[in-house]
Structure formats: structure tokens, C-alpha cells
C-alpha positions as CSV (number, residue, x, y, z in Angstrom):
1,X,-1.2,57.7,14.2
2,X,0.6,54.6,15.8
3,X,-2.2,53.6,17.3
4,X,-4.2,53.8,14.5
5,X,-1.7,52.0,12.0
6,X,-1.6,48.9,15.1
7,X,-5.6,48.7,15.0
8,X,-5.6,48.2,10.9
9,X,-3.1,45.7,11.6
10,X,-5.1,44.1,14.2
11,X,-8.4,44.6,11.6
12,X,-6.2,42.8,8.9
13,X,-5.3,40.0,11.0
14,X,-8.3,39.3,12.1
15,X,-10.0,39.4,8.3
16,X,-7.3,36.8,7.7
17,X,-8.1,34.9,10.7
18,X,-11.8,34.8,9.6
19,X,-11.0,33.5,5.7
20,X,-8.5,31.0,7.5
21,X,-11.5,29.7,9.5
22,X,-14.4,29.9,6.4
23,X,-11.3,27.6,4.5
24,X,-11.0,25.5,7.1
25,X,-14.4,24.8,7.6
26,X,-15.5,23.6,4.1
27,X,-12.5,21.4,4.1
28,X,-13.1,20.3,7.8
29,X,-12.4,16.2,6.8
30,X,-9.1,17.1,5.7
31,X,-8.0,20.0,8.3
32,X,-9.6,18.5,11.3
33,X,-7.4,15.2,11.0
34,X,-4.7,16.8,10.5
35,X,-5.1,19.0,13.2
36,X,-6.0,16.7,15.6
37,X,-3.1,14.2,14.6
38,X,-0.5,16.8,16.1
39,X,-0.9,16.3,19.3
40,X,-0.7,12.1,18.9
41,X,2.6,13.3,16.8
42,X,3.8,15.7,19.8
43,X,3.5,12.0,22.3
44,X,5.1,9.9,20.1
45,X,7.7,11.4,18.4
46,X,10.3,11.4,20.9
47,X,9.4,7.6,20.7
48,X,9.8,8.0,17.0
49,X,13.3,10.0,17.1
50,X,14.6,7.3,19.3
51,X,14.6,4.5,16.8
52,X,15.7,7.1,14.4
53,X,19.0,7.6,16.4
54,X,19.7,3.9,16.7
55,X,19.6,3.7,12.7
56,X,16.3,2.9,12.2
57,X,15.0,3.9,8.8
58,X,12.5,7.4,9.4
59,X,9.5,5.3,7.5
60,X,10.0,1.8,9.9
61,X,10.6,4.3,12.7
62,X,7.2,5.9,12.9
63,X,5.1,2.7,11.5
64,X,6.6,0.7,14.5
65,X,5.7,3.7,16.8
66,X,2.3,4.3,15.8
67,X,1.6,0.2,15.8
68,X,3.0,0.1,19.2
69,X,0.5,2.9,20.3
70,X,-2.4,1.4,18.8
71,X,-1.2,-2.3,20.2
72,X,-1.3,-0.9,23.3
73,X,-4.8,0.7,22.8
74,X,-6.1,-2.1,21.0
75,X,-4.2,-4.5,23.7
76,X,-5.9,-3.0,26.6
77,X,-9.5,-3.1,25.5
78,X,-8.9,-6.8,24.2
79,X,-7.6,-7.8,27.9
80,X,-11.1,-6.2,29.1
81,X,-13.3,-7.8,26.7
82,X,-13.8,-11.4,28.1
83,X,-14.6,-9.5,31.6
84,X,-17.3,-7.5,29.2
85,X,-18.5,-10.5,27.5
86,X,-18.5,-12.7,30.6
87,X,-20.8,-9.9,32.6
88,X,-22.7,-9.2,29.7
89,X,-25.8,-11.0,29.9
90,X,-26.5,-10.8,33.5
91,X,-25.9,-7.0,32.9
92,X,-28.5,-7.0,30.2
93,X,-31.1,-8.9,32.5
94,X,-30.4,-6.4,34.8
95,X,-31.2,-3.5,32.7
96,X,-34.4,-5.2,32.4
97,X,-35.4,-5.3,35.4
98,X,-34.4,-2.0,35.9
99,X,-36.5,-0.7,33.0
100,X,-39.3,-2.7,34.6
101,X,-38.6,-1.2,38.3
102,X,-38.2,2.6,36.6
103,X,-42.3,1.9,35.0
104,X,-43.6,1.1,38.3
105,X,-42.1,4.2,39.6
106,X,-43.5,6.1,37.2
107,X,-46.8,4.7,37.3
108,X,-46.9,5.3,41.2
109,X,-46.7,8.8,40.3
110,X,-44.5,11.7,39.6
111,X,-44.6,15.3,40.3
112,X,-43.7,15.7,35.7
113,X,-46.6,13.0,35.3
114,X,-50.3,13.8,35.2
115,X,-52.3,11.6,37.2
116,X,-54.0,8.5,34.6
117,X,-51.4,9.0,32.1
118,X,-50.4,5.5,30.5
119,X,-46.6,4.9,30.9
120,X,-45.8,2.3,28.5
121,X,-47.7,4.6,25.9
122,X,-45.4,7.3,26.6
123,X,-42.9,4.6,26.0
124,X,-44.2,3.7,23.3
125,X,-44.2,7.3,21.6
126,X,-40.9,7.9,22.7
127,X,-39.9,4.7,21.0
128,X,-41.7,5.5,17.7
129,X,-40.3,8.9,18.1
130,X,-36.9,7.4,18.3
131,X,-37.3,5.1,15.3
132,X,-38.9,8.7,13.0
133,X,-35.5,10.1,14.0
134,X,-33.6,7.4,12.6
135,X,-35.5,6.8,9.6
136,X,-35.2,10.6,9.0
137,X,-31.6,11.0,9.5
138,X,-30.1,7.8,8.9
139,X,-28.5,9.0,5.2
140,X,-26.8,11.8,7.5
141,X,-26.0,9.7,10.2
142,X,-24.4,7.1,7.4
143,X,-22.9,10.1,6.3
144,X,-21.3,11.2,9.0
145,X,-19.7,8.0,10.6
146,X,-18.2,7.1,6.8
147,X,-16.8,10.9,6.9
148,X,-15.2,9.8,10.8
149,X,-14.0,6.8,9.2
150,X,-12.4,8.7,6.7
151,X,-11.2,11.2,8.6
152,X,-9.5,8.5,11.3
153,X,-7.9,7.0,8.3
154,X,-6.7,10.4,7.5
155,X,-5.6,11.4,10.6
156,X,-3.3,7.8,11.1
157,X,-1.5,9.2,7.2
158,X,-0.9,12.3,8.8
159,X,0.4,10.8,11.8
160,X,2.9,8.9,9.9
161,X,4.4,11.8,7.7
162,X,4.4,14.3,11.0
163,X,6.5,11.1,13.0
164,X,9.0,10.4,9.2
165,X,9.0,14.0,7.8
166,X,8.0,16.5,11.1
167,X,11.8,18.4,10.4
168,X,11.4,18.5,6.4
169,X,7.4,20.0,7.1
170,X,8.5,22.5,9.8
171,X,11.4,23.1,7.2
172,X,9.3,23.9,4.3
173,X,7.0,26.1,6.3
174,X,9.4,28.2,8.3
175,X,11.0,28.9,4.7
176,X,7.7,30.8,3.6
177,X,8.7,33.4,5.9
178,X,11.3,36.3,5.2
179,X,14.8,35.4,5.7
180,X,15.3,38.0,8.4
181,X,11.9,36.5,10.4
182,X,12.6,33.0,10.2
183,X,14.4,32.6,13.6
184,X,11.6,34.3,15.1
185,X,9.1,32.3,13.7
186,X,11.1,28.6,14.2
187,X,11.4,30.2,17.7
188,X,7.4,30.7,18.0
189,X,7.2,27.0,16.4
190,X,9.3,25.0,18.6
191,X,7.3,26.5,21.4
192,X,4.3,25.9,20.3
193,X,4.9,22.2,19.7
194,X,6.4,21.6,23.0
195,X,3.1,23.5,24.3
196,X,1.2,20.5,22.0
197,X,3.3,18.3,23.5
198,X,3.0,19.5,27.6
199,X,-0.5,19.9,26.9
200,X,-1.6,16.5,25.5
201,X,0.6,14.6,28.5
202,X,-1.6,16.9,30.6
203,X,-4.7,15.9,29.5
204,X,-3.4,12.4,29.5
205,X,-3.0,13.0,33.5
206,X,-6.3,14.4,33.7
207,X,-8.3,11.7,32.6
208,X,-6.4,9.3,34.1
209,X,-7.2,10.7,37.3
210,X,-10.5,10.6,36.5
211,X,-10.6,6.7,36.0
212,X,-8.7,6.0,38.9
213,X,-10.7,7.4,41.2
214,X,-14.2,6.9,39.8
215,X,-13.2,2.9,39.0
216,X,-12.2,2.8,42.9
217,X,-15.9,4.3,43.6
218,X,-17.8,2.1,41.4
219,X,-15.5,-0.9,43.1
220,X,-16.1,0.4,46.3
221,X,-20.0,0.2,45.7
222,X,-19.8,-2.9,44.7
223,X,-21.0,-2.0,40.8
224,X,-20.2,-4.7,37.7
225,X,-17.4,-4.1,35.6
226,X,-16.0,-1.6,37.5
227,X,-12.5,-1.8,35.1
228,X,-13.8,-1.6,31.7
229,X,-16.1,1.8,33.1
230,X,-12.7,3.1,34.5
231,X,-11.7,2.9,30.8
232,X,-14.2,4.0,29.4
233,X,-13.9,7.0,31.7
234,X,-10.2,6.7,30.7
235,X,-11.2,7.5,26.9
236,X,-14.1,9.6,27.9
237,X,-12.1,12.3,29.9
238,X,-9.9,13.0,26.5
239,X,-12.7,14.5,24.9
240,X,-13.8,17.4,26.4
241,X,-17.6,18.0,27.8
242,X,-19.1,15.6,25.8
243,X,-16.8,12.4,26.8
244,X,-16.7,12.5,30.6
245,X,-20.9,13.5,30.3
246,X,-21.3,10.2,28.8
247,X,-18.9,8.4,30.3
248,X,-20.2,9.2,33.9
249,X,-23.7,8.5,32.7
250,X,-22.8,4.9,31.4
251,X,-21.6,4.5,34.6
252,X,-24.7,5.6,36.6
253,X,-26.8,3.4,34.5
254,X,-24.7,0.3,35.1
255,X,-24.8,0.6,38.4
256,X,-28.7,1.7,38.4
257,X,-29.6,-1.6,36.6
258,X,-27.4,-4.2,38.9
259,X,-27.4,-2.4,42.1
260,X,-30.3,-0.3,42.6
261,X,-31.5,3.7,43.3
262,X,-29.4,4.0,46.1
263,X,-26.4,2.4,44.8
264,X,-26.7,4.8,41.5
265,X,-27.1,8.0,43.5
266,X,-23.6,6.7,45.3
267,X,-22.4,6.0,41.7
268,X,-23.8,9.8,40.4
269,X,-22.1,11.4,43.3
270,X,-18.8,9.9,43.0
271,X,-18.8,10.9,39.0
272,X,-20.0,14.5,40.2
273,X,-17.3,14.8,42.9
274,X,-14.7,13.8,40.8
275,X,-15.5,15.7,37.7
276,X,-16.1,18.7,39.5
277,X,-12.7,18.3,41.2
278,X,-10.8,17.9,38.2
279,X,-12.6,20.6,35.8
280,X,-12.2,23.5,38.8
281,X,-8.9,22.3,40.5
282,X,-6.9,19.1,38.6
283,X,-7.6,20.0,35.3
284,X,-6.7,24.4,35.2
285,X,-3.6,23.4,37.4
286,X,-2.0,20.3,35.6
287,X,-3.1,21.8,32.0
288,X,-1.8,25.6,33.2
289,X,1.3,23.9,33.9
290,X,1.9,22.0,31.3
291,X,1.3,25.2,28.9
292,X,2.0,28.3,31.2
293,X,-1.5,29.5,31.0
294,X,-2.7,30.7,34.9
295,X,-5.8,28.3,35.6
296,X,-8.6,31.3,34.8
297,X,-7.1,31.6,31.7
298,X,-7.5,27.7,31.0
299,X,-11.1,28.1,32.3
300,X,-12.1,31.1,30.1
301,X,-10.3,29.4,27.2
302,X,-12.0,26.5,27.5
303,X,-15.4,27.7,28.1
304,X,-14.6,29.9,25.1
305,X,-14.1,27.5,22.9
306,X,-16.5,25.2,24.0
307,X,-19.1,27.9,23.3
308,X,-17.7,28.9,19.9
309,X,-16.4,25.9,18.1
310,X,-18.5,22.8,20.4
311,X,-16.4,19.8,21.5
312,X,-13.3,20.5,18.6
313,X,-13.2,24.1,19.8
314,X,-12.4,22.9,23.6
315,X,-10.0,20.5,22.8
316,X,-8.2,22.7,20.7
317,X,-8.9,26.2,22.8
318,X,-5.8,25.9,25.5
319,X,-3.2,24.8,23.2
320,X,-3.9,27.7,21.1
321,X,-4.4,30.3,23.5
322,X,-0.9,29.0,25.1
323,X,0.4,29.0,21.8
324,X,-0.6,32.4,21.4
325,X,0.8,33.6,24.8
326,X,3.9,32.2,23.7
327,X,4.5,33.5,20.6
328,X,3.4,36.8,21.9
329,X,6.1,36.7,24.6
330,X,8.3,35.8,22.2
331,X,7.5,38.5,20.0
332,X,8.1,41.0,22.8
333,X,11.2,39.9,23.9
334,X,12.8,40.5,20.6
335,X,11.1,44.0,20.0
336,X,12.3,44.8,23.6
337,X,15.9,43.3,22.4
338,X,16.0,45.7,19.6
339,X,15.1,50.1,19.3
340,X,11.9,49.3,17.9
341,X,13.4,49.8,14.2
342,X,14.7,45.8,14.3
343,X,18.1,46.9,15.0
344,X,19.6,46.0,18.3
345,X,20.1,48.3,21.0
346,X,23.6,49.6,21.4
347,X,25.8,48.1,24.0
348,X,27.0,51.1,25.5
349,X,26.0,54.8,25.2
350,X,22.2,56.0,24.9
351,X,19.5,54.2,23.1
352,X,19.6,55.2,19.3
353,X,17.1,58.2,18.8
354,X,13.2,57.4,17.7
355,X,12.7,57.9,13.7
């Protein structure tokens, strides 16, 4: 009978779960801002609280940390930009010439190419191809970067009331509870922000690992603009799967056009080696530490969420499954505290007897 009671329980939470999820989804442009603007909140609010302790009004106090973050973003890819605009042009010639190089290999013959067939009209249809898809989708491609304009702007509100008002919020919510499980759940909370918190500064790490190391390869090679691709790496390796993909091909390419084949395989091995390092080693370790997950549980959370919910669902899959873990230990520790009834154990004398 217990164990049948626990699995309708389980049942009815995860019927919630589900409705949670279907809400969620239809008001993605609101939720996922907000979502995402957590963990931004979890780096900069001890920033935030700082100011607030040396009598700084709340409001000033997280407008002038949020505009120092984004100085300093905006800051460092204005110090790269004349190195990008200087480089520019012989870049582009080069991409030229590296177009042109890539047709005569093809037209020498390739084992995916048929023998007589015309490369520039396969360019050609890929092109045109190209240009359908555009023409096709462009009202949901307009669509969709006004919605991630909207939602940025959105996010950077919700930013700003987490940084003035995070107390009053967590407040408000931890009074929806009972009165008798509200130290439990402002337990599970504070956890689970200083697991927001661990893990963001992890992934920070991570990626900066990543450019460090692939910006000394490309310098090393001898590859143009070897700092802004670090960055760009930088940026790329805080969004999961997609982000360092990209990233690491921008850098291939660069180096392809300016430098050559065998330059670019040096450039694609570097990316490979360092990836590969820091999604099986850097990444489970520094991210399992920074939210007490062992590093197969980061793994298997991350490929599950990758596979479920895409690029979103990987970002957010650790710090929820640590979240989770947490909350659960939590929720153990004060069962085991008690005789299963909520009541604490006696001090002295045998355990009160089972109802």
C-alpha cells in the first residue's frame, strides 16, 4: 500500500511536470528569458549586494552592475574590432581564392563526384537553392530574430528586478508554501541558486579554457585574427553543442582561406583535441564540482537534455538535475531527522512506534 500511495504521487508529479512544460512552452518568449536571466543574476548579484551594502539605492545598484557587465562585453569586442576591420579585406580576398582553389579540387575529381559533372553548376544550384530557402522562410526567419530581440530585451528587465528585488521574489514565493514547509523549501532554494551560481562560473571556466588554448593553436599556426577567434570561441563554448560547433568551424575556415589545406587540418585538429578534452574531462569535472553532480551524471544529463529539449535543454539540464539532487538530499535529511510522521525523533529512549 505504501508503495502504491508513493507511485500515485510520483504519477501526480509527473502530470504536473508535463502541464508545467505544455505552459511553458506556449509562453516560451516570456519563460525562456526569464529563465535564462537567472544565471546572469546568480554572477552578478554578489556584485549587486555589494553596492547595496555601501548604501547604494537597490535600483542604481543593479543598473550600474548590469552596465558594467555589458561595458565589459561590449568593451572587449570594441578593443577587437579595428584588428577585425584592419584584417578584413585581405581575409575576404583570401576566402576567394580559397573558393577558387576548393573548384579546382573538385573538378580534379572526387570519390562523391561523378566523373563530367559541372562544378560551378552544382554551385550554382546550391546557390539558387540557398536563395528558395530564404525567400521561403524569410517571414519566419524575420519572425524569429524580432522574437530574440524581444526576448533579449526581456531577459535584461528580468535581470534588473532579480539583481533590485531577488529577496522580496524568493519572499513572495517561499510564502506560497505551508507555514510548516517553508524552511524546507527556502532550504531547497538557497541551494539551488548557489548551484545556478557554481554552475554558470563553471561554464565560464570552461569556455575559457577553450579559447585559451585553441587562440594559442591558431597563433601558433600562424592563422589571422587569431584573438577575435579566441573570442569567438570564448562566446561559442557558453552555448552548448551548437556554439563551440560553429565556433571551431569559423575557425577552420579562416585558417583554410589564408593559410591553406594543411594549415586548416592543423587548425581542425587543435579545435577537435581541445573540444574533445574539455566535453569528456574539463567540462564533467569543473561543472560536477561546481554542482556536486559525479561527471557521468553531467554527461547523461547533458546528453539528455540535449536530446530532449535541443540547445535550451543542455544549458539548462545540469543545473536542474543538481538542483534536483539537492533538494532530494535535502528532503532526506529532514525525513531521516524526524520518525517519518514529521515529528522529530526523541533524544533519548526508543524511536516513537510506526502509526
Amino acid at each position: 500500500m505504501r508503495l502504491g500511495g508513493r507511485a500515485w504521487a510520483l504519477l501526480g508529479i509527473v502530470g504536473v511536470g508535463a502541464l508545467l512544460y505544455v505552459v511553458l512552452s506556449e509562453l516560451s518568449i516570456v519563460a525562456v528569458p526569464l529563465i535564462l536571466a537567472l544565471f546572469p543574476a546568480a554572477l552578478l548579484s554578489p556584485a549587486s549586494d555589494w553596492l547595496t551594502r555601501r548604501r547604494v539605492p537597490p535600483a542604481l545598484a543593479s543598473l550600474l552592475t548590469i552596465l558594467a557587465f555589458l561595458l565589459v562585453v561590449l568593451g572587449g569586442a570594441g578593443l577587437l574590432a579595428p584588428q577585425i576591420a584592419a584584417e578584413a579585406p585581405g581575409i575576404v580576398e583570401e576566402v576567394e581564392s580559397g573558393i577558387d582553389q576548393l573548384e579546382e579540387l573538385l573538378d580534379e575529381g572526387l570519390p562523391f563526384i561523378e566523373e563530367g559533372t559541372d562544378v560551378a553548376e552544382l554551385l550554382a544550384l546550391a546557390q539558387e537553392q540557398a536563395v528558395s530557402f530564404l525567400q521561403r522562410e524569410g517571414v519566419a526567419i524575420a519572425s524569429t530574430l524580432a522574437e530574440g530581440i524581444a526576448g533579449l530585451l526581456f531577459g535584461l528587465v528580468g535581470l534588473f528586478f532579480y539583481l533590485k528585488d531577488g529577496r522580496r521574489i524568493a519572499g513572495w514565493a517561499l510564502r506560497l508554501f505551508p507555514r510548516e514547509a517553508r524552511d524546507t523549501a527556502g532550504e531547497i532554494g538557497t541551494a539551488t541558486w548557489t548551484t545556478l551560481g557554481g554552475y554558470f562560473r563553471g561554464q565560464l571556466l570552461v569556455a575559457l579554457v577553450d579559447a585559451i588554448f585553441i587562440g594559442l593553436g591558431l597563433y601558433l599556426l600562424g592563422v589571422p585574427l587569431a584573438l577575435p577567434l579566441a573570442v569567438l570561441v570564448f562566446f561559442g563554448g557558453l552555448f552548448p553543442i551548437v556554439g563551440a560547433f560553429v565556433s571551431g568551424a569559423v575557425a577552420v575556415l579562416v585558417a583554410l582561406a589564408t593559410q591553406g589545406v594543411a594549415i586548416a587540418l592543423g587548425a581542425l585538429a587543435v579545435v577537435l583535441a581541445v573540444q574533445q578534452l574539455e566535453s569528456n574531462v574539463l567540462a564533467p569535472v569543473v561543472l560536477g564540482k561546481a554542482t556536486q553532480l559525479h561527471p557521468l551524471a553531467v554527461i547523461v544529463s547533458l546528453t539528455a537534455g540535449g536530446v530532449l529539449l535541443g540547445i535550451l535543454g543542455a544549458f539548462l539540464a545540469v543545473p536542474i538535475a543538481a538542483s534536483l539532487a539537492r533538494g532530494a538530499r535535502i528532503l532526506r535529511q529532514r525525513f531521516d531527522a524526524t520518525d517519518g510522521r514529521g515529528q522529530p525523533e526523541p533524544a533519548f529512549g526508543p524511536p516513537a512506534p510506526a502509526s
